[in-house]
C-alpha positions as CSV (number, residue, x, y, z in Angstrom):
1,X,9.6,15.8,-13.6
2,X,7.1,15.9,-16.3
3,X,10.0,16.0,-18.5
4,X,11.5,12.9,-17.5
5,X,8.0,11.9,-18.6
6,X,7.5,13.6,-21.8
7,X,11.1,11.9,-22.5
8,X,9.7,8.0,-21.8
9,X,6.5,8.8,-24.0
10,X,9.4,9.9,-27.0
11,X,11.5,6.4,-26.2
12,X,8.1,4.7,-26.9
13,X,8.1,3.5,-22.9
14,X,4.8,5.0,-22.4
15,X,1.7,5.9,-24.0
16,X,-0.2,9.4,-23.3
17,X,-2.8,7.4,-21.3
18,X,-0.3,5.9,-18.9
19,X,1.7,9.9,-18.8
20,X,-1.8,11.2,-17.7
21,X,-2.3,8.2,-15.2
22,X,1.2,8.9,-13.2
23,X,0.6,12.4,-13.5
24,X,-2.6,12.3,-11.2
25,X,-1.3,10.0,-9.4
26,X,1.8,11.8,-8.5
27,X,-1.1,14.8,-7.9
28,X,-2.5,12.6,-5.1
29,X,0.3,10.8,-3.6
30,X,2.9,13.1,-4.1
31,X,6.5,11.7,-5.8
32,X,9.0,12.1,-9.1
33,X,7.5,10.4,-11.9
34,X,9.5,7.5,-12.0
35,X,8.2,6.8,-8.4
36,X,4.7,6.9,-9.7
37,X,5.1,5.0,-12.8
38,X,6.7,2.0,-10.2
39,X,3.9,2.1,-8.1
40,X,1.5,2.1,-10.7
41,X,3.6,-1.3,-12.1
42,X,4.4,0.3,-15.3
43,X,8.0,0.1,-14.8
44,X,10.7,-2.1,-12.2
45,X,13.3,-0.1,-10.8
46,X,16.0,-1.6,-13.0
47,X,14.4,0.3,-16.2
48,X,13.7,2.9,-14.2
49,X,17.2,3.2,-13.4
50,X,18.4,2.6,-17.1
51,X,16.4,5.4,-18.7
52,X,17.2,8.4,-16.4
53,X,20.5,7.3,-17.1
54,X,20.1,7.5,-20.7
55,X,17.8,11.0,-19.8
56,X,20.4,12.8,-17.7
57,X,23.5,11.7,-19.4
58,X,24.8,10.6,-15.9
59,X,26.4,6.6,-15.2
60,X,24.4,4.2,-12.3
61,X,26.9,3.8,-9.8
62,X,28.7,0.7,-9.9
63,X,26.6,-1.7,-7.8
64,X,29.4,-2.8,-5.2
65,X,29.4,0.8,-3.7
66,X,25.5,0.3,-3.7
67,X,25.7,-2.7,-1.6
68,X,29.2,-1.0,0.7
69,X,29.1,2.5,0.6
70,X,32.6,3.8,2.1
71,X,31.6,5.0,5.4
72,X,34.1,7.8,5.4
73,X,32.2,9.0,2.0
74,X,29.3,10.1,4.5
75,X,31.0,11.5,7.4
76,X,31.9,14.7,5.6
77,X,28.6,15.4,4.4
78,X,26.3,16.2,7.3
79,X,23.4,14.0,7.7
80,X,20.8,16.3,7.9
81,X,22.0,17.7,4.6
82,X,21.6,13.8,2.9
83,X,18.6,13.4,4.2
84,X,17.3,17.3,3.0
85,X,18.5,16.7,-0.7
86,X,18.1,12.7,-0.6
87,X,21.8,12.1,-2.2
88,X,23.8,9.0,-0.9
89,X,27.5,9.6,-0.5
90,X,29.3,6.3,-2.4
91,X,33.0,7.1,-2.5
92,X,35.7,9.3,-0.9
93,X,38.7,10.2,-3.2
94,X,41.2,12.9,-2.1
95,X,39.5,15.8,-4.6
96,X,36.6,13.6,-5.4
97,X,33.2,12.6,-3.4
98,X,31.6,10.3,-5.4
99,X,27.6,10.9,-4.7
100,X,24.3,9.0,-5.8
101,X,21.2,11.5,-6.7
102,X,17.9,11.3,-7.6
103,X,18.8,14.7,-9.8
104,X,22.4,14.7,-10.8
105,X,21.4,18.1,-12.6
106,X,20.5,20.1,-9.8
107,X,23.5,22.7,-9.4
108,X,22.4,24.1,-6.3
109,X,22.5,20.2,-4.7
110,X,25.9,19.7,-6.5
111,X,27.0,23.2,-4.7
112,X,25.8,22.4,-1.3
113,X,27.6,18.8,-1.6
114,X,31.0,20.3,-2.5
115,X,30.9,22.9,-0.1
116,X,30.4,20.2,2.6
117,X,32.8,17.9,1.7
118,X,35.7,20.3,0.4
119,X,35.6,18.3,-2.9
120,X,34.2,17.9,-6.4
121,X,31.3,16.2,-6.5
122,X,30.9,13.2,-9.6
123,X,26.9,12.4,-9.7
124,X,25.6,9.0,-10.7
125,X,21.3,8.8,-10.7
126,X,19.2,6.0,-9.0
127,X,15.8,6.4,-9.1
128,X,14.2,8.1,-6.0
129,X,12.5,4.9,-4.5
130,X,15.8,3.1,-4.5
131,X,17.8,6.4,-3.0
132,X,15.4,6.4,0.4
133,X,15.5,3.5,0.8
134,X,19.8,2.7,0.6
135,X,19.3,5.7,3.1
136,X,17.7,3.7,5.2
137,X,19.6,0.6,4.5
138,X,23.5,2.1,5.0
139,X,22.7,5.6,6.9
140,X,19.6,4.5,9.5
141,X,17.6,7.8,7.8
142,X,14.1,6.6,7.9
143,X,11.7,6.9,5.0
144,X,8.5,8.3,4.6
145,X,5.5,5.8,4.3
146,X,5.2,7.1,0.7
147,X,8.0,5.3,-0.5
148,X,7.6,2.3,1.2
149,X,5.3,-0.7,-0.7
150,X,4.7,-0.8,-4.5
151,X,2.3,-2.8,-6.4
152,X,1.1,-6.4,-6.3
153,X,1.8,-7.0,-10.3
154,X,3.1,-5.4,-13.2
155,X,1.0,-3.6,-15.8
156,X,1.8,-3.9,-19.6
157,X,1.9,-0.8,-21.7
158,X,-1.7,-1.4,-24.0
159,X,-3.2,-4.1,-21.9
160,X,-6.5,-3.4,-19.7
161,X,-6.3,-3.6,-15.9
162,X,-7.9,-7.2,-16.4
163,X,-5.5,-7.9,-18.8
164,X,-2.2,-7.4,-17.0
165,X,-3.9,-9.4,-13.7
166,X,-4.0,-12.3,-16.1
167,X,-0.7,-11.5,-17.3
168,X,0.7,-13.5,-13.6
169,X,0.2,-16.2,-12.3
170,X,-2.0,-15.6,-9.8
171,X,-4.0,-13.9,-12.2
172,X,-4.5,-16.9,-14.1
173,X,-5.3,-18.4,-11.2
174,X,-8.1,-15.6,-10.3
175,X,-9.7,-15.9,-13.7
176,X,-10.0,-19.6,-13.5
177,X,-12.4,-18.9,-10.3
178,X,-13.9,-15.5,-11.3
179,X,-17.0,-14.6,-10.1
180,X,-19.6,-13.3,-12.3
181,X,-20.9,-9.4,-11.6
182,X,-24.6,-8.7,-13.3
183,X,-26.6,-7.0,-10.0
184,X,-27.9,-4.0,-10.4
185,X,-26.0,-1.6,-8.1
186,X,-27.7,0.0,-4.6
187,X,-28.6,3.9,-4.3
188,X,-27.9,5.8,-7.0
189,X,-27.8,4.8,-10.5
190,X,-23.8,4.0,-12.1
191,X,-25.0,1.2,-15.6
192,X,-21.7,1.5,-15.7
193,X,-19.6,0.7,-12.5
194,X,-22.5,-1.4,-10.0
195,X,-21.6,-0.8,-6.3
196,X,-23.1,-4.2,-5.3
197,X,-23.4,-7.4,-6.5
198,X,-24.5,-11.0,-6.7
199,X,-22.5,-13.6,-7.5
200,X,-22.5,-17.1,-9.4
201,X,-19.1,-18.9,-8.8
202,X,-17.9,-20.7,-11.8
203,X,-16.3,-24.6,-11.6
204,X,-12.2,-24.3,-11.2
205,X,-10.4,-26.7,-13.4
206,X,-6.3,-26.1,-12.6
207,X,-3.7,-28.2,-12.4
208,X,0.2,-27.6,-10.9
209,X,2.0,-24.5,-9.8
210,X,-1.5,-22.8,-10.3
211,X,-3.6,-25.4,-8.6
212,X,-1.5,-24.6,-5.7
213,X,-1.6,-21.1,-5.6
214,X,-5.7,-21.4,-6.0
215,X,-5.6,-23.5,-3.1
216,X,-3.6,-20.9,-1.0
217,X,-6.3,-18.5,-1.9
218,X,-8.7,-20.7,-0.8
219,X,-6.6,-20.9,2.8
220,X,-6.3,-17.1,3.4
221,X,-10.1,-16.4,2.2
222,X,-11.6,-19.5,4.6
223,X,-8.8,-17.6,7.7
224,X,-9.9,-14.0,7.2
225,X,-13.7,-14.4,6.3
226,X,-16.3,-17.2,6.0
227,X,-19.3,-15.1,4.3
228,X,-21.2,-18.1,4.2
229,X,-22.0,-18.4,7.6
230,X,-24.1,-15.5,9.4
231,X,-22.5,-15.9,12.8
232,X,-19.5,-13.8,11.6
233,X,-21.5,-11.2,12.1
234,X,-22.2,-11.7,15.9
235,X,-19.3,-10.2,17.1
236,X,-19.0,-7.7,20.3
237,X,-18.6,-3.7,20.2
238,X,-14.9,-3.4,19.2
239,X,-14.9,-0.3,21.6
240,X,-12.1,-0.3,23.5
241,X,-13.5,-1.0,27.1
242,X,-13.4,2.1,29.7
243,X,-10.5,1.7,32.0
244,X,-9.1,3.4,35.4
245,X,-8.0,7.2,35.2
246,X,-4.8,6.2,36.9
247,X,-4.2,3.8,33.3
248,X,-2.0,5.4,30.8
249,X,-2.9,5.8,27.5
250,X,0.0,4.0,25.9
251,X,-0.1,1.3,28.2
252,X,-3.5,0.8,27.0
253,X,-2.1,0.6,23.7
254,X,0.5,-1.7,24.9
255,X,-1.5,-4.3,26.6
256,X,-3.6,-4.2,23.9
257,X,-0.6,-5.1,21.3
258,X,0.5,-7.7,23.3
259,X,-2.5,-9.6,23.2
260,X,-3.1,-9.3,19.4
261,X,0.9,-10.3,19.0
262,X,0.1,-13.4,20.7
263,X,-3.6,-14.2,19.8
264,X,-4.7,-17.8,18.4
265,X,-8.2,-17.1,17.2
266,X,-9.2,-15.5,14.2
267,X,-12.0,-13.7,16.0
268,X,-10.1,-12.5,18.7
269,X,-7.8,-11.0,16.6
270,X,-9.9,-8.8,14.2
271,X,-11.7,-7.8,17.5
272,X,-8.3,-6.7,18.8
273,X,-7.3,-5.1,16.1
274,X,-10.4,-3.0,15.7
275,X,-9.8,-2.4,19.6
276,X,-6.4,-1.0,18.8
277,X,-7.6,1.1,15.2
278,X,-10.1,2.4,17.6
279,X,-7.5,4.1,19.9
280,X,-6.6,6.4,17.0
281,X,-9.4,6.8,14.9
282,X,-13.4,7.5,15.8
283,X,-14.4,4.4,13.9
284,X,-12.5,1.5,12.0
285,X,-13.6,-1.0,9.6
286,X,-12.5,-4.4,8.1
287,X,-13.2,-5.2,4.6
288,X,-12.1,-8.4,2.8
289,X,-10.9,-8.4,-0.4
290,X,-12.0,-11.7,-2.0
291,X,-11.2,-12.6,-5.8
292,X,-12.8,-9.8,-7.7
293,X,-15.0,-8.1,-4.7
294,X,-14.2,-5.5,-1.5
295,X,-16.8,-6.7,0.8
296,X,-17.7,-5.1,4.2
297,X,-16.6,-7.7,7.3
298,X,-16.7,-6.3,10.4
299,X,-16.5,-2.7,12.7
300,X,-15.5,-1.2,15.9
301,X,-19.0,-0.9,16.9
302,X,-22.1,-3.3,16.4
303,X,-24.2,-0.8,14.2
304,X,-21.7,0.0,11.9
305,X,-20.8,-4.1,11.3
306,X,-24.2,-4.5,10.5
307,X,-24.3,-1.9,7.7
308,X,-21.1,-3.7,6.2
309,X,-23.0,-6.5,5.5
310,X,-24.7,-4.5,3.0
311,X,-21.5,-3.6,0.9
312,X,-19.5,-5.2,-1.7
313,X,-17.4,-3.4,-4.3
314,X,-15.9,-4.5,-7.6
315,X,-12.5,-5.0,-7.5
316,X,-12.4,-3.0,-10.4
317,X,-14.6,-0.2,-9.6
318,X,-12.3,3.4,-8.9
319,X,-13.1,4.0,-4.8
320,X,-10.6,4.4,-2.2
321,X,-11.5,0.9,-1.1
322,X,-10.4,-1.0,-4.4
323,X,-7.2,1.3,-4.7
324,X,-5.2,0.2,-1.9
325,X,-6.7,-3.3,-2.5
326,X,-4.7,-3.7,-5.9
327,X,-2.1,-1.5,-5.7
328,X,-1.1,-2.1,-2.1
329,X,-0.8,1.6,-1.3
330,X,-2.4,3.3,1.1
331,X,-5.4,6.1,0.6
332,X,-5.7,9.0,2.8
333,X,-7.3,12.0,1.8
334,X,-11.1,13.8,1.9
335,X,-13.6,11.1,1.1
336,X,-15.6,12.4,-2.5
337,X,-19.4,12.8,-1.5
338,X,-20.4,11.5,-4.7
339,X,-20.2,8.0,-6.7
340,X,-19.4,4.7,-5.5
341,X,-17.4,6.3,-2.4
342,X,-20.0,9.2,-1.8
343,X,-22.5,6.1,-1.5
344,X,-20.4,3.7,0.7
345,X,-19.8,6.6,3.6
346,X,-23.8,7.4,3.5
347,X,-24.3,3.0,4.1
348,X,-21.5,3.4,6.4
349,X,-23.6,6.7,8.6
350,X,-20.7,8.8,8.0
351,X,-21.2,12.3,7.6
352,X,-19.2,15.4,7.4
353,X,-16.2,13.2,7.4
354,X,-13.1,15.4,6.9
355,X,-10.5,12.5,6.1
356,X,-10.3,8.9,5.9
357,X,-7.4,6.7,5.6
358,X,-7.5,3.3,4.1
359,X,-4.7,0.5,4.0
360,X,-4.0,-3.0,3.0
361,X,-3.2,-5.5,5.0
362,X,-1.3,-8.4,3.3
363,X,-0.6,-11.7,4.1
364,X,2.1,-13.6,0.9
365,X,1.7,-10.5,-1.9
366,X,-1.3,-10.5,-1.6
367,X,-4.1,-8.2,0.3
368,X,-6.7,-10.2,2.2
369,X,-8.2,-6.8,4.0
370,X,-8.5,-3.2,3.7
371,X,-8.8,-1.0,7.0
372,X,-10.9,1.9,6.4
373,X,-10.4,4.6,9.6
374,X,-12.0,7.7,9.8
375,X,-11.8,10.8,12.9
376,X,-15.3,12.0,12.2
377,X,-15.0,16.2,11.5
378,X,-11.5,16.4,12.7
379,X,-8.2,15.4,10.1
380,X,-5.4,12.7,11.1
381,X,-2.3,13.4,12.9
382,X,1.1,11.7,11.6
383,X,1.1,10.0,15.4
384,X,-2.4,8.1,14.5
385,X,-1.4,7.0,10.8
386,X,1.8,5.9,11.8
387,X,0.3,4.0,14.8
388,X,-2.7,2.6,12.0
389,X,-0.2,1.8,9.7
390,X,1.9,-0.4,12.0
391,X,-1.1,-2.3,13.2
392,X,-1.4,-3.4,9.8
393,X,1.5,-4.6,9.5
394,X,0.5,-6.4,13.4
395,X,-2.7,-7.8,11.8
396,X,-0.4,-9.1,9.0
397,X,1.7,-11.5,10.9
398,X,-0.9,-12.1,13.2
399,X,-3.1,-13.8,10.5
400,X,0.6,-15.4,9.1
401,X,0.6,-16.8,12.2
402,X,-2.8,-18.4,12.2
403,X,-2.3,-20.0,8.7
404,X,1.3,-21.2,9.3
405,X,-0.6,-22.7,12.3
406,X,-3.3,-24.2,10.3
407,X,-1.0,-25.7,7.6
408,X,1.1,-27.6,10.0
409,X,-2.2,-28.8,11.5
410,X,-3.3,-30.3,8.3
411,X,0.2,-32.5,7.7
């Protein structure tokens, strides 16, 4: 797939410096390309679409058999097949199946295809995000977590990282209230990238559409964290509470679930939800992402919450805290023993940690907390991340809730 991106950099799409980016990216995360470079905001699935067009010769399909495939097209192509080769059957002709593919070139794909359906196969591209997720959509095949979210903005070939933020709206917004970075950092020495920080809040002067988003800010910052008043800190151990041998597991789970589900207090929520993280993980973690910092909030047990208090992280700053805080992607992987992140799981007294997982939780596009997990000296299994991963997405609503609440409150 490297050629695909060799072919952008010659159509003047990208620069080297953005090639190099989706390339360790795709490294990491795993993916075509063109599935990086739309996570990493450098292209919308539209363009995307456009140029492998343009790369592999091959028409987009038209968009009404996007929107209805002809059920019949499917049945004579076995699902496991589709979902082993990711190809989304469009069109049944007599001698024809008409087929969507994320490579139209593949011969051995077109083979396997004709084979099944007794036909000849006519290939049309779509990009790969856009292929799992009609799968879904039309054929109930799931997708895999990879392919689900993208980023909170768009980047712009040549701009800096600050530069595309300010490129949106709410970027505008953010710079009008950006907070001023000049601490020296904690531990060891990085001039360059400070691991903690003071802060002097500059005046904001707005007006219209962006005064309004600045004051939504304002909302989902004063819901998920008030760092300006110690109690926060005073919470219980999030430990989930010992209970009968003759209670299940996933009842447990359950109950627990319920209750966050149907929670009206901010506390009780984030103490639930660290309950629940705590079920699959050895320890969990809540940081809040607020304007241009990751700070710590609070943890499933009281020693580790007090430690958060310690940390706050650029926005800015490469660490697998700040990652899925701007992109909106998910981190999972070995945590590095050096640097900013090296330094955050020695505050944290985390050692000989074999993976961690991290992942946003967002309320309106835009993250309000990270969850950081971590199973001590043993890896994740697909059961936990999945679980971790939906309780996100349970924290998500739950706060929506809360500020849906609080609006209707104020009128």
């Amino acid at each position: 797939m490297s050629q695909i991106g060799t072919f952008l950099c010659e159509q003047g799409v990208l620069g080297e410096r953005e090639l190099e980016e989706a390339l360790r990216f795709q490294t990491v995360y795993g993916g075509r390309i063109g599935t990086c470079l739309l996570d990493l905001g450098y292209l919308v699935v539209e363009e995307l679409a456009a140029y492998l067009s343009d790369y592999y010769g091959v028409p987009l399909p038209p968009p009404d058999w996007i929107e209805r495939p002809d059920p019949k097209a499917a049945a004579v192509v076995p699902t496991p097949l589709i979902r082993q080769i990711q190809a989304l059957p469009l069109k049944l002709e007599r001698t024809r199946l008409h087929v969507a593919m994320i490579d139209p070139r593949n011969a051995e794909h077109l083979e396997f295809l004709a084979m099944a359906s007794a036909r000849e196969v006519v290939p049309y591209v779509l990009p790969e995000k856009r292929i799992v997720a009609l799968l879904e959509t039309h054929l109930d095949i799931d997708r895999s977590p990879r392919f689900i979210g993208m980023i909170s903005r768009p980047r712009q070939i040549g701009l800096s990282d600050e530069e595309a933020a300010s490129a949106t709206p709410l970027g505008r917004a953010r710079r009008r209230s950006r907070t001023a970075f000049d601490a020296p950092s904690r531990g060891a020495p990085d001039a360059s990238r400070p691991s903690a920080t003071t802060r002097t809040t500059e005046p904001v002067v707005t007006g219209g559409a962006a005064e309004e988003e600045v004051e939504e800010i304002i909302l989902l910052e004063e819901l998920v964290a008030d760092p300006d008043h110690p109690e926060q800190w005073d919470m219980p151990d999030a430990r989930p509470t010992p209970l009968p041998e003759n209670v299940a597991f996933s009842a447990r789970v359950a109950h627990l679930e319920a209750r966050l589900l149907g929670c009206q207090e901010r506390d009780e929520i984030i103490r639930l939800g660290l309950q629940l993280a705590s079920c699959f993980a050895r320890v969990a973690a809540l940081f809040v992402v607020r304007k241009e910092l990751v700070s710590g909030f609070r943890a499933s047990t009281p020693a580790m919450t007090a430690s958060l208090a310690e940390i706050e992280i650029p926005i800015d700053a490469p660490s697998m805290l700040t990652y899925p805080a701007m992109s909106r992607m998910p981190f999972r992987g070995t945590p590095p023993s050096d640097g900013i992140d090296g330094r955050l799981i020695a505050s944290l007294g985390r050692h000989d940690v074999a993976e961690v997982f991290v992942h946003p939780i967002i309320i309106r596009d835009r993250t309000v907390n990270v969850l950081y997990a971590d199973n001590g000296g043993d890896s994740f299994g697909e059961t936990s991340i999945a679980a971790l991963t939906a309780l996100c997405d349970c924290l998500a609503r739950a706060y929506e809730r809360l500020l849906m609440a609080g609006q209707e409150k104020d009128r």
